[in-house]
DOMINU-29724 format. One record per residue (C-alpha): x, y, z; residue in three letters. Coordinates in steps of 0.5 Angstrom, whole numbers, padded with zeros to 4 digits, always signed. Layout:
residues N
XYZAla...
//
This chain:
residues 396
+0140+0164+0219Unk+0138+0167+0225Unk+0135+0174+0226Unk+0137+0178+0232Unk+0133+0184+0235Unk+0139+0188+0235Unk+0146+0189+0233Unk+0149+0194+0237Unk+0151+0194+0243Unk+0151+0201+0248Unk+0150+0199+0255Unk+0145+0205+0257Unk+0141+0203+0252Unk+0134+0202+0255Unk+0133+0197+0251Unk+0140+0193+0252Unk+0139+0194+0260Unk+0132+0191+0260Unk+0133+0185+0256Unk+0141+0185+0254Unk+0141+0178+0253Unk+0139+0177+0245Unk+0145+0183+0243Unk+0150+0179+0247Unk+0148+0173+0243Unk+0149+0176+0237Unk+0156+0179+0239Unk+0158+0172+0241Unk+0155+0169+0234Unk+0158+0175+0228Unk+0162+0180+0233Unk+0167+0178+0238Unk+0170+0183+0238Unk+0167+0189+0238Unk+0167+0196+0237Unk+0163+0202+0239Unk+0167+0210+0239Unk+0160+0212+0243Unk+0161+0208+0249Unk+0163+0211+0254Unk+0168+0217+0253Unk+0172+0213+0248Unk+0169+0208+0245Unk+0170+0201+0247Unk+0172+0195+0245Unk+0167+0189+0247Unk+0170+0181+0248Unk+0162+0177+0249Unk+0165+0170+0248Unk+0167+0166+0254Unk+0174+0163+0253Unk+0176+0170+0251Unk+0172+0174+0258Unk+0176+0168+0261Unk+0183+0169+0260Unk+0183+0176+0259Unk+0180+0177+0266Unk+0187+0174+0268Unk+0191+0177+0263Unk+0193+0184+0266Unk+0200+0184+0263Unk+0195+0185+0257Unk+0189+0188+0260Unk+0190+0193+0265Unk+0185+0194+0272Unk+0189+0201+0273Unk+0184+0205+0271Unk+0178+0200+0275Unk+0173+0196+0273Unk+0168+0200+0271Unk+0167+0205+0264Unk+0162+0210+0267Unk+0168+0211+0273Unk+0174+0210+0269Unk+0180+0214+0271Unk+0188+0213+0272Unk+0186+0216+0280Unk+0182+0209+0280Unk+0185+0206+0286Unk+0184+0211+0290Unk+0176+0211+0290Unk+0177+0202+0289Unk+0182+0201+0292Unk+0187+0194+0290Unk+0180+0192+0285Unk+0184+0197+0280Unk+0191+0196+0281Unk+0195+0190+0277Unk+0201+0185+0280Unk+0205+0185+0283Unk+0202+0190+0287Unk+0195+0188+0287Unk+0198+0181+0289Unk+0200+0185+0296Unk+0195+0188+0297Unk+0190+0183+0296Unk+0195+0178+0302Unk+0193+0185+0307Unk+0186+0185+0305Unk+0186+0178+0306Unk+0189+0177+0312Unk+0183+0180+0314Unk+0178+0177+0310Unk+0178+0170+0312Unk+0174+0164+0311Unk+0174+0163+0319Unk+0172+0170+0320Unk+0166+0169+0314Unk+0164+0162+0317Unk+0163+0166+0322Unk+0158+0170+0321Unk+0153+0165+0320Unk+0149+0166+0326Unk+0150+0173+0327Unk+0147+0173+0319Unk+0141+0167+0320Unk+0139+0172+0326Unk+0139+0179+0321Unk+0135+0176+0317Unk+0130+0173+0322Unk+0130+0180+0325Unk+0127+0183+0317Unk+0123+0177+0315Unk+0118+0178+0321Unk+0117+0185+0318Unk+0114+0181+0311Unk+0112+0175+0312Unk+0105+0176+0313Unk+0104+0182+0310Unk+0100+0181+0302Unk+0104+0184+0299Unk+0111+0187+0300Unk+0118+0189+0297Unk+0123+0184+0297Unk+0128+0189+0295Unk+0127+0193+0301Unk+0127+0187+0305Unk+0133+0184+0301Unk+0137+0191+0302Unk+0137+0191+0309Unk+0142+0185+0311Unk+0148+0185+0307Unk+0149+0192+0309Unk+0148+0190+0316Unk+0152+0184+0315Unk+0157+0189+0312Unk+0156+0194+0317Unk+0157+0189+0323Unk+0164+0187+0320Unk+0167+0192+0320Unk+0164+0195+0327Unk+0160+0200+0324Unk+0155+0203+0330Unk+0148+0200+0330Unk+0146+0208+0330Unk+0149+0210+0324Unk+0147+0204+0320Unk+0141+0206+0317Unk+0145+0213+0313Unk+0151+0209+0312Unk+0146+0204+0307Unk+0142+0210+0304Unk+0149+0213+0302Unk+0151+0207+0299Unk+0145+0206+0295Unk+0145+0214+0292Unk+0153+0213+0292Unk+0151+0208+0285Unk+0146+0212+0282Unk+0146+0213+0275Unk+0143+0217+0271Unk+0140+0216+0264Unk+0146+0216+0260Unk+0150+0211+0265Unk+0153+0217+0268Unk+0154+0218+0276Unk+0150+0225+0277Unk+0152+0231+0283Unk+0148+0226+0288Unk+0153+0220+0288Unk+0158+0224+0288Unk+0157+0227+0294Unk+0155+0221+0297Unk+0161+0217+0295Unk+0165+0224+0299Unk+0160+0223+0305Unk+0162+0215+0306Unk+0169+0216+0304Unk+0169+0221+0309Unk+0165+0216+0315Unk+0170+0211+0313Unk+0176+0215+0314Unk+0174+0217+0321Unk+0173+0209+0323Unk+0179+0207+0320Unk+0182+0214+0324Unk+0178+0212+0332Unk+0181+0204+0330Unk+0188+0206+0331Unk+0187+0209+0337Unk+0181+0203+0341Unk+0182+0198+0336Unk+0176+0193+0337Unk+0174+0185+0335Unk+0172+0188+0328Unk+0175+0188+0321Unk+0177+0195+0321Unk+0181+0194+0325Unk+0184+0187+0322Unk+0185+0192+0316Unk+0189+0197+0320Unk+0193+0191+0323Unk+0195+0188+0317Unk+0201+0187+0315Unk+0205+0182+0311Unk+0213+0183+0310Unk+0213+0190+0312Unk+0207+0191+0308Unk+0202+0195+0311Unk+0195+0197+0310Unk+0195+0205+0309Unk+0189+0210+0311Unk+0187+0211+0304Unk+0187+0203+0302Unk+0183+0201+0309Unk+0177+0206+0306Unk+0179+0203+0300Unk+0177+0197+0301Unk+0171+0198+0307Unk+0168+0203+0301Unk+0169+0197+0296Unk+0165+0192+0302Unk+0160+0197+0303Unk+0158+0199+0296Unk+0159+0194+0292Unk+0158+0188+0295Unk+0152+0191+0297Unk+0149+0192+0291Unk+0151+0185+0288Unk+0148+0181+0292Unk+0142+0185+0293Unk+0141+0184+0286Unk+0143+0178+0286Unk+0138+0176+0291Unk+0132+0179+0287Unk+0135+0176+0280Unk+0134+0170+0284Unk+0127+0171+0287Unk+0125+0174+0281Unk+0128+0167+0276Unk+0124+0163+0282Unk+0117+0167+0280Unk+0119+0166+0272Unk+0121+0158+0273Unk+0116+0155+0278Unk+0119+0148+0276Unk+0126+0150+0278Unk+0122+0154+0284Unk+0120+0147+0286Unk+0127+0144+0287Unk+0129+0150+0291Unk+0124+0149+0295Unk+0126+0142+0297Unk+0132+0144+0297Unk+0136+0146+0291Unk+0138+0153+0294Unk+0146+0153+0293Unk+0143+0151+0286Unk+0138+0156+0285Unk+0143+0162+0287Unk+0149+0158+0282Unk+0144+0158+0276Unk+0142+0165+0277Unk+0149+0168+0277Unk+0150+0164+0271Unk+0143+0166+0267Unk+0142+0173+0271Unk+0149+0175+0273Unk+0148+0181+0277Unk+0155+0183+0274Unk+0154+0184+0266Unk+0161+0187+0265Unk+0167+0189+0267Unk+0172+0195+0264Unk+0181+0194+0262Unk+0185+0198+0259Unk+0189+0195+0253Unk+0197+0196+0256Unk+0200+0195+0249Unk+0197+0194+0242Unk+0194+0186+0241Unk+0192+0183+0235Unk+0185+0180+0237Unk+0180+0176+0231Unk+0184+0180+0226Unk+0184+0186+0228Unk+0189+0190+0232Unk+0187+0194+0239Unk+0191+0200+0240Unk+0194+0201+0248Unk+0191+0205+0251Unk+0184+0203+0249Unk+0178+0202+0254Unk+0176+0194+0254Unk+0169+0192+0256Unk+0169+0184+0258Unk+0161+0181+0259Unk+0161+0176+0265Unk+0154+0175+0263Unk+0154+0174+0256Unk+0160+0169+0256Unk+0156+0166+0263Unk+0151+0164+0256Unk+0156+0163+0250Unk+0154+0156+0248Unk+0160+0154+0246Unk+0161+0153+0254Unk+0153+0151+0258Unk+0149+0146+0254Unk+0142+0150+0252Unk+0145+0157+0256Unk+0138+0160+0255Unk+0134+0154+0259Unk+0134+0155+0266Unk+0136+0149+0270Unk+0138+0148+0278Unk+0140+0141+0276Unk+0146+0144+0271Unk+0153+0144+0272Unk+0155+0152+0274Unk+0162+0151+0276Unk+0165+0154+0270Unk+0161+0160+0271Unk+0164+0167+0271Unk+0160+0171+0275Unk+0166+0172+0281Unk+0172+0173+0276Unk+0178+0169+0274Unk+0186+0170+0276Unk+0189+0174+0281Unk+0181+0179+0280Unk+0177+0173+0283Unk+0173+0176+0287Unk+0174+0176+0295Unk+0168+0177+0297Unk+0165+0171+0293Unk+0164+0167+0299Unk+0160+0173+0303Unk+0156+0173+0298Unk+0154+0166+0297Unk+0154+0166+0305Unk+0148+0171+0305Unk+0145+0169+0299Unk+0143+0162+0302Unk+0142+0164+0309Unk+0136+0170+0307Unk+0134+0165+0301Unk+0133+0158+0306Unk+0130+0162+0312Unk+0126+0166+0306Unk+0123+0159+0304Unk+0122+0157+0311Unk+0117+0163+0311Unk+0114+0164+0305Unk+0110+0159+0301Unk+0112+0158+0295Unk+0107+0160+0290Unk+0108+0167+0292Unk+0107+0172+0286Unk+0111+0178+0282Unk+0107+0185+0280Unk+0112+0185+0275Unk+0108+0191+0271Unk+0109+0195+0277Unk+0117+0192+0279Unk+0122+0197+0277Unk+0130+0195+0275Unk+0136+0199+0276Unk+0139+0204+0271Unk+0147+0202+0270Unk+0151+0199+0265Unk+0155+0195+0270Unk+0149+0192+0275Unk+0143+0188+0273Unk+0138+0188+0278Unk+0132+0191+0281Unk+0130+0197+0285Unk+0123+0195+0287Unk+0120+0188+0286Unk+0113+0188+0289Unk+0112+0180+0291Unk+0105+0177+0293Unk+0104+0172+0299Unk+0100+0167+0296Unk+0096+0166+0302Unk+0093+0173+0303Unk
//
């Protein structure tokens, strides 16, 4: 019989938030569908197996974003601070097709060389240096590339990217202190002005494809357009932050997977991290009406919590998930989403992860070394990642 280090799963655990993999594992294998009343406001229910998280993701009729996609922020009034990301089809369905005619693969692809050239710029500020943070390092671009995207001035890009980063922070108990609120209001407020200056001087930017966008005599509102740049700003920042440092960090652990990513493997380093390391651990629903769940009935109105990262190693899908392995086959994975909620700016961020990683690898030997007694995670029941990861160049 296994023995399992833990057998209750709160995600402000410390414990849980260090290490979140063996509970997961233990959910997965006795409970897979879980309840816990002291999760969140109201209790939560827990889906941890892969074929559940993956066709509940696409089951809104059953499960409901309306209250958005995370249990410490849950609120009827979602949408207004997450935009589309908390509304259900058909309405989301309209408003993605807006936000997408803004947000195309040409105009990502095109960001390369503009991406390429950010990352030049930040790496010249570490490669030689013996010891540096490659978070602070990592911050900097995708809230550049972000920020050149929607036409955000070159001068107000530094305070955009603090106020992103304390409008995330979270306090002990997984709950979003006076500091991130007031953040949050801070980069609504900057948001809105833009939005506000495009509609009188638009420019060749994504503030202003926002505003522009219509589809059928649908339009974008004021609101939605701050929506959906507050949800480029702050969320995609922070998950590929913390992706990139799960994948630095993974490369340290693994120097036999290291090897390959630097001759070559990178695309494969970043897909087997999102799969081994998701910096996305779970995601929150609301159950729209009673369903009947491994035996057991799950009222409506009931918080849902779906675990991406956990299904990302349910065996039942990847062969030996605990092994960490460029050369697998990552293309079931879940770290993006599934259905109508398939995140948008996956291509964006597999974009700046392989350009920081193959200029990265271009610069710094691959032996580089991790103070990991020093390095310090974030705390967050959403996120996984770090705030500060002290690397070692190899030769100083």
């Amino acid at each position: 019989m296994t023995e399992y280090p833990v057998t209750e799963y709160d995600p402000v655990d410390p414990a849980v938030q260090a290490d979140p993999y063996p509970i997961y594992a233990y959910l997965r294998d006795n409970r897979p569908l879980y309840h816990n009343p002291k999760i969140g406001q109201s209790g939560a229910y827990v889906l941890s197996r892969y074929e559940d998280v993956t066709a509940a993701w696409a089951d809104y009729e059953r499960f409901s974003s309306s209250h958005g996609p995370t249990v410490e922020l849950k609120s009827p009034q979602a949408r207004r601070r997450s935009g589309f990301i908390s509304m259900d089809p058909p309405e989301h369905t309209a408003m993605r097709a807006l936000v997408s005619r803004g947000f195309t693969p040409r105009r990502v692809q095109e960001l390369e060389p503009g991406i390429r050239e950010i990352v030049r710029g930040h790496l010249e500020r570490v490669r030689d240096l013996p010891t540096w943070d490659f978070i602070a390092y990592a911050n900097k671009i995708p809230m550049d590339v972000i920020s050149e995207l929607l036409g955000v001035p070159h001068a107000d890009r530094e305070e955009i990217r603090r106020l992103s980063e304390l409008s995330l922070s979270r306090d002990q108990a997984g709950q979003v202190p006076p500091a991130a609120q007031a953040a949050h209001l801070d980069l609504r407020s900057y948001y809105a002005s833009l939005v506000s200056d495009r509609r009188r001087r638009p420019g060749p930017d994504l503030a202003t494809a926002l505003v522009e966008a219509q589809d059928s005599g649908n339009h974008l509102s004021d609101e939605d357009a701050v929506s959906v740049m507050l949800l480029l700003g702050i969320a995609g920042n922070e998950s590929t932050v913390k992706l990139l440092g799960n994948v630095w960090y993974q490369g340290w652990k693994h120097p036999e997977q290291r090897r390959k990513a630097w001759k070559g493997q990178i695309a494969q380093w970043v897909e087997e991290t999102l799969r081994y390391d998701s910096p996305g651990q779970m995601l929150a629903r609301i159950v729209a009406k009673d369903v009947t769940l491994y035996g057991e009935t799950v009222p409506a109105g009931s918080t849902l919590l779906l675990l991406p990262a956990s299904a990302n190693r349910d065996p039942r899908m990847f062969r030996d998930p605990d092994r960490y392995d460029l050369d697998r086959d990552t293309s079931g994975l879940t770290s993006f989403g599934r259905g109508p909620h398939f995140c948008l700016g996956a291509s964006l961020a597999r974009l700046e992860a392989r350009v920081l990683l193959e200029e990265t690898v271009e610069a710094i030997p691959q032996g580089y070394e991790i103070d990991e007694p020093a390095a310090r995670r974030l705390l967050s029941p959403t996120f996984r990642g770090f705030t500060y990861l002290p690397t070692v160049n190899p030769s100083k």
